[in-house]
C-alpha positions in Angstrom: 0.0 0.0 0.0 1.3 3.4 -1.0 1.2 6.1 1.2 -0.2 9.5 -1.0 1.9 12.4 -0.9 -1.3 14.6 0.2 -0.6 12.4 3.5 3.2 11.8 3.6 3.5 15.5 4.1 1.4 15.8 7.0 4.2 13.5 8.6 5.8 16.6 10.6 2.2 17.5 12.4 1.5 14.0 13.1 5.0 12.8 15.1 4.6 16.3 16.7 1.1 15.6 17.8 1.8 11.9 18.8 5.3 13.6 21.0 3.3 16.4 23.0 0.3 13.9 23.7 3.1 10.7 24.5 5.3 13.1 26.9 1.6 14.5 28.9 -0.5 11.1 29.4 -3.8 10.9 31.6 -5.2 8.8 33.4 -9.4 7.0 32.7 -11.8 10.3 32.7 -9.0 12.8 33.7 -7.6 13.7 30.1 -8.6 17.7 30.9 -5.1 18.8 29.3 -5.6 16.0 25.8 -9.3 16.9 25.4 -7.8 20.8 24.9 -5.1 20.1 22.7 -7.5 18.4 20.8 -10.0 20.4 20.9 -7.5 23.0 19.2 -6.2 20.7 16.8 -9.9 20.6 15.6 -11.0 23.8 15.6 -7.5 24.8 13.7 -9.0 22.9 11.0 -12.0 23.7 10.8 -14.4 20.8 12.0 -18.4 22.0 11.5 -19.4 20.7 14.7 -17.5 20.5 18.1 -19.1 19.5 21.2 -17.5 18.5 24.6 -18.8 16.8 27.8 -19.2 12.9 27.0 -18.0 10.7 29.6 -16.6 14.1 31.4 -13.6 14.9 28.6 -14.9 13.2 25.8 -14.6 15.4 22.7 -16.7 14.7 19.4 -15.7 16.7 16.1 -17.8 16.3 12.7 -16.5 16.7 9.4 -18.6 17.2 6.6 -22.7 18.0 6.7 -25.6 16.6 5.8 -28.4 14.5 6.8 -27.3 10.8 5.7 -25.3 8.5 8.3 -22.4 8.8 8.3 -19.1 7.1 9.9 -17.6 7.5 13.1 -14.0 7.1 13.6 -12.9 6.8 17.0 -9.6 7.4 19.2 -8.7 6.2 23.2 -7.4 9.0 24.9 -6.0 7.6 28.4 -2.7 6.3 29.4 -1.3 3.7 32.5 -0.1 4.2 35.6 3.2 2.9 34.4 6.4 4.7 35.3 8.1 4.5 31.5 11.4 3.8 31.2 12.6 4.6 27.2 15.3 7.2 27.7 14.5 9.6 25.0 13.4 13.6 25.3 9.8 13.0 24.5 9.2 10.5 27.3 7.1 10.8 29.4 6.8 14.0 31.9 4.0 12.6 34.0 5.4 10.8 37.3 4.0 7.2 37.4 1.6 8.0 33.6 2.6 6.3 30.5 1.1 6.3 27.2 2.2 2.4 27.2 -0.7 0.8 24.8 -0.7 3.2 21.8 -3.3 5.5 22.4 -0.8 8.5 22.1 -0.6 6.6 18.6 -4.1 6.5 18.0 -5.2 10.1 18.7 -2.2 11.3 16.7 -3.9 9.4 13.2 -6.8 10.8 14.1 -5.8 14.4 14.2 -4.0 13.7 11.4 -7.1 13.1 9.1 -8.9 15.5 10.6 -5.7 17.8 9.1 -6.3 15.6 5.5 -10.2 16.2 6.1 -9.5 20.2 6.8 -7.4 20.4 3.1 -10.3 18.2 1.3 -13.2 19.3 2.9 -14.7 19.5 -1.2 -14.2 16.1 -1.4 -16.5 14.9 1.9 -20.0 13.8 0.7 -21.3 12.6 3.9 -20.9 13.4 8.1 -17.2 12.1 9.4 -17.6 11.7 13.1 -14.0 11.6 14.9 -14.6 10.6 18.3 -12.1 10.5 21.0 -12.9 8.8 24.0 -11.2 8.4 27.5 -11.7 5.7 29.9 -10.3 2.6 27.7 -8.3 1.1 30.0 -10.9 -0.7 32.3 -12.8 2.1 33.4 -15.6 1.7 29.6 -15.7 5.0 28.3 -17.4 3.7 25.4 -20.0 2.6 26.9 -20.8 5.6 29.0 -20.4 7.8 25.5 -23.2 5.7 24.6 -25.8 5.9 27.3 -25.5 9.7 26.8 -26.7 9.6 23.7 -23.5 10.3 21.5 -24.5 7.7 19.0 -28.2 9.7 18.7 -27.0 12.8 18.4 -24.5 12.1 16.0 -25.7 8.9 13.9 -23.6 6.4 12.2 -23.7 3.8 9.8 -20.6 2.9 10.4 -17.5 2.4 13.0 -14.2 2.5 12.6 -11.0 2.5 15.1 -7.7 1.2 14.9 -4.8 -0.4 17.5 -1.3 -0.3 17.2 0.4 -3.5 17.3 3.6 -4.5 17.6 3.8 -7.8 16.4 3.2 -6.8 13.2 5.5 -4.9 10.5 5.2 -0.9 10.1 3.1 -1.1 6.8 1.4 -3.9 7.2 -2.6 -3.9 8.5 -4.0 -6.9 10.1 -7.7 -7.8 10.6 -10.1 -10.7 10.6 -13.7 -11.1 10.3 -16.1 -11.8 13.0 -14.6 -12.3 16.7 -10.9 -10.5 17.1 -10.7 -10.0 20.6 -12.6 -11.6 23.8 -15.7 -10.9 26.0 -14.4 -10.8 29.5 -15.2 -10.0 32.8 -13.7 -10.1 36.4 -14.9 -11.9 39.5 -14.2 -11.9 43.2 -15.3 -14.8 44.7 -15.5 -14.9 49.0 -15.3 -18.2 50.3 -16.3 -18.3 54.0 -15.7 -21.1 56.4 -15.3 -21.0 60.0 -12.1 -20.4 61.8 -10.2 -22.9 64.5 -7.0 -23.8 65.9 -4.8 -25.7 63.1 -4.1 -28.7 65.4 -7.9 -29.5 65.6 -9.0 -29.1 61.4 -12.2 -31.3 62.4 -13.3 -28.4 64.4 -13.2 -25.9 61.9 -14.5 -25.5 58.0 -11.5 -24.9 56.0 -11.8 -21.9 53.4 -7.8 -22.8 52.0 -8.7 -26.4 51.4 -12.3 -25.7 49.6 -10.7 -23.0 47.2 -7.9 -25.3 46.9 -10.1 -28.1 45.5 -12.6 -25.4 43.6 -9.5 -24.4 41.9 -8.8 -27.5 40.5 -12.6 -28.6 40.0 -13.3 -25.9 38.1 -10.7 -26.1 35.2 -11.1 -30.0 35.1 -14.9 -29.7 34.2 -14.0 -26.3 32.0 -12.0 -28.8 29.7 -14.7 -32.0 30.1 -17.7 -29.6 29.2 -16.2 -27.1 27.0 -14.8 -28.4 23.3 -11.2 -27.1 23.3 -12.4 -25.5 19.6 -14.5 -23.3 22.5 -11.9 -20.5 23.7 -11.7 -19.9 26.2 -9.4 -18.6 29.9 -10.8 -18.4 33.2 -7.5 -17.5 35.8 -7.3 -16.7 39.2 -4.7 -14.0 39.9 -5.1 -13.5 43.4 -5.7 -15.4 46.2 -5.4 -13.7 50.1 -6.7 -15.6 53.0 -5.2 -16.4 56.3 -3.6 -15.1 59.1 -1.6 -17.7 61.1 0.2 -20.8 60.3 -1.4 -22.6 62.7 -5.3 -21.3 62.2 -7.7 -22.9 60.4 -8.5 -20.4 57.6 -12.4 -18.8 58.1 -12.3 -16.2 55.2 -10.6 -16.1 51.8 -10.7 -14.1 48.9 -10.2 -14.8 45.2 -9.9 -12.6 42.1 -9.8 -13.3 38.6 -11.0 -12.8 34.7 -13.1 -14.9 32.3 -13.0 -14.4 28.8 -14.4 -16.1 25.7 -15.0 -15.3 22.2 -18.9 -16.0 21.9 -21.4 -14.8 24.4 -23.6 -17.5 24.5 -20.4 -19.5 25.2 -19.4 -16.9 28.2 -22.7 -17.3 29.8 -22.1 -20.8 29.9 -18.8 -20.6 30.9 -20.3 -18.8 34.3 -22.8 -20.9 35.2 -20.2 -23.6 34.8 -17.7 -22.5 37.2 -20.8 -21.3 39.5 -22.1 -24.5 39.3 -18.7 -26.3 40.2 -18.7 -23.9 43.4 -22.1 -25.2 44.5 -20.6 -28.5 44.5 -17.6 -27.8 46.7 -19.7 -25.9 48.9 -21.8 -28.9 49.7 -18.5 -31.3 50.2 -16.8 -28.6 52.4 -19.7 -27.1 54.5 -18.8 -23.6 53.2 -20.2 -20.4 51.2 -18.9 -19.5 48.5 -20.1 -15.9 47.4 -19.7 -14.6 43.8 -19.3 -10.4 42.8 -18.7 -10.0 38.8 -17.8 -6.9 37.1 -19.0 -7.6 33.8 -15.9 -5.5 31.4 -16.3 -5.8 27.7 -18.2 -7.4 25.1 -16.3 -9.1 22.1 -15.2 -7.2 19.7 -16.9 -8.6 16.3 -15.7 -7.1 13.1 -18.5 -6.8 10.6 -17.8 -9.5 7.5 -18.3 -7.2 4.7 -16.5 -4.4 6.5 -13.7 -6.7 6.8 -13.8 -7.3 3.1 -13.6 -3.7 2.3 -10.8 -3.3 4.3 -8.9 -6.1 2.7 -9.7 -4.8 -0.9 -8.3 -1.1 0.1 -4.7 -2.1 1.3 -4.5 -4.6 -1.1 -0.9 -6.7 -0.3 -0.2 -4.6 3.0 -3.4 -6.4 4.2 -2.8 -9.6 7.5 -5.2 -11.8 8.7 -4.9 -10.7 12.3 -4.8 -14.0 15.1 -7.5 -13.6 17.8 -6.5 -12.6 20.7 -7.9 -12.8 24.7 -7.2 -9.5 25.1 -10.3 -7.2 25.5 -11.1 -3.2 24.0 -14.4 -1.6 24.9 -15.0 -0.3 21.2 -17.1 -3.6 21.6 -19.6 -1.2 22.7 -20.0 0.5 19.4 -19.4 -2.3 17.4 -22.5 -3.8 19.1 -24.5 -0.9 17.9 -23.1 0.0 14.6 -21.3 -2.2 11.9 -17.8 -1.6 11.6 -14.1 -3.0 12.5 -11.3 -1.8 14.2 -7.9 -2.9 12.5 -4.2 -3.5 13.8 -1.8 -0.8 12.8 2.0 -2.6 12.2 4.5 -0.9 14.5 7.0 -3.5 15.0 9.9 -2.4 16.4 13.6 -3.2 15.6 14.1 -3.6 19.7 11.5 -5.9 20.9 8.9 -4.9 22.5 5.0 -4.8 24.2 2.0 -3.4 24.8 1.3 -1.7 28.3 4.9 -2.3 28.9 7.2 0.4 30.5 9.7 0.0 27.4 6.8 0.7 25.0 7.5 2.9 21.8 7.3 3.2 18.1 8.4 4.5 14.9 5.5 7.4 14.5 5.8 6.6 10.5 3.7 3.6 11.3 0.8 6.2 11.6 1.1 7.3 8.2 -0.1 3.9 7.4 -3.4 4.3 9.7 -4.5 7.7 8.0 -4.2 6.1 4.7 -6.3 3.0 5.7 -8.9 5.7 7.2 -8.8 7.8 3.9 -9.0 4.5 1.8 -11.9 3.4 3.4 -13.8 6.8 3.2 -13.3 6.3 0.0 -14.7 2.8 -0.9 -17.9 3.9 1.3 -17.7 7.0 -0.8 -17.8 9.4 2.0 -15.0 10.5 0.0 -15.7 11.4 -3.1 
């Protein structure tokens, strides 16, 4: 895929937008300081609509008017509580903040077709809605966007966002068709017993021993009940219970994540592993009580979305792996047709996502605004 001069030259404003944003990250809701430098960015080039206030510093810009759907191109905007360690001017400033998963990346494209958008607004036939969204990481910004009525007031026929991704080569887009990344959601489970001295376990109902066993209950009838065609990952992270070697254990706490691929399949998956701790409680005379914090749905490209996108980059195109990794753009892709797509950014220096040695070449972005401009195009949005 060739990258159009029109966009090449806009390289300058887009590494200098991804280093201002990369060196001043924010944390979930709190991007006060990115929502106003892009809110400049966009009224510098001229977007006919603006509007503030979704999901506290969400920021919505339009492009293009008229009364037909059109498509809505969206951008994270927080970073990690990660203390970054590249050693490099344009780290960081932000004590403990990192832009560590690409969304420094992301909001940088954007702007940068906004900047296309500005010098061809003649060519724009129908709305362009570039959202950007805080609250990614964990907290659902997406989803809170939504119930305030963002997709009402601006309608779409179609969604579009992007992820960096550094397993694949600067130049190279990767995608698939139907589920890319998991449904998941975390769980605390309290298992209460009843406490006793250690030397006397027939006096007391043991909340170590019945996790211990629920632990390995639980995964054995995951696999008998589950086809391993099924994905699927349920994992305990965190376990905290005890306070003496020689009690008998009367409260213990568990945390962990489910994900799957296919909903009906997650349900499943729950009432599975619920079902498993009705068992133990009944062998081990304890309660075992269940909090989840539902996170994201799946995100599910759109087939003939995915089609498109393969027929605009022609060879730079990758069928993407799935992953059980989760992005709340699920949200809109559960109420608009669309796709989000991996942006190559493969570094020389190996390297990951939300990792304090996170980084990448900013001519990977290049790559992303020609994608979003070839695809405006194919919808003819473009024109």
């Amino acid at each position: 895929m060739q990258i159009r001069p029109e966009i090449q030259k806009l390289y300058p404003k887009i590494k200098a937008y991804r280093e201002y944003l990369h060196q001043y990250p924010e944390l979930e809701y709190h991007t006060v300081q990115t929502r106003k430098f892009i809110k400049k960015v966009m009224e510098e080039t001229k977007c006919d609509i603006l509007q503030e206030g979704y999901a506290q510093e969400g920021i919505v810009g339009v492009y293009g008017k008229g009364k037909e759907k059109g498509i809505l191109i969206r951008s994270d905007m927080d970073a990690l509580p990660i203390q970054e360690k590249v050693k490099k001017e344009t780290a960081s400033k932000i004590k403990g903040v990192m832009h560590a998963c690409g969304h420094d990346g992301h909001m940088a494209a954007l702007l940068g077709l906004c900047e296309y958008l500005h010098e061809h607004k003649q060519r724009i036939h129908k709305p362009i809605v570039c959202l950007f969204q805080p609250g990614e990481e964990g907290a659902g910004g997406a989803k809170q966007m939504i119930e305030e009525g963002v997709l009402e007031t601006f309608p779409c026929a179609y969604a579009l966002a992007t992820h960096l991704m550094p397993q694949y080569e600067v130049g190279k887009i990767a995608c698939r068709s139907g589920a890319m990344m998991a449904q998941n959601a975390e769980v605390e489970i309290r298992v209460q017993g009843t406490g006793g001295h250690g030397a006397y376990p027939d006096t007391g109902k043991d909340a170590i021993l019945a996790a211990t066993s629920f632990l390995l209950e639980v995964q054995t009838q995951l696999n008998k009940r589950f086809s391993p065609l099924q994905e699927k990952v349920f994992h305990i992270g965190i376990i905290q219970g005890g306070n003496a070697c020689n009690t008998i254990c009367d409260s213990l706490l568990m945390k962990g994540t489910l994900r799957a691929f296919d909903e009906a399949i997650f349900q499943q998956l729950k009432a599975c592993i619920m079902n498993t701790a009705e068992a133990i409680e009944k062998l081990y005379d304890v309660h075992f009580h269940f909090q989840w914090h539902e996170g994201y749905f799946s995100v599910y490209n759109h087939p003939q979305m995915c089609m498109l996108l393969k027929e605009a980059v022609e060879d730079s195109y990758v069928e993407a792996d799935k992953q059980m990794t989760s992005e709340d753009f699920s949200f809109f892709l559960k109420e608009v047709p669309g796709f989000m797509f991996y942006t190559g950014c493969k570094m020389e220096k190996e390297t990951s996502l939300h990792s304090d040695t996170f980084d990448f070449d900013e001519h990977a972005l290049l790559y992303t605004v020609e994608t979003y401009v070839r695809i405006l195009e194919k919808l003819d949005i473009l024109i």
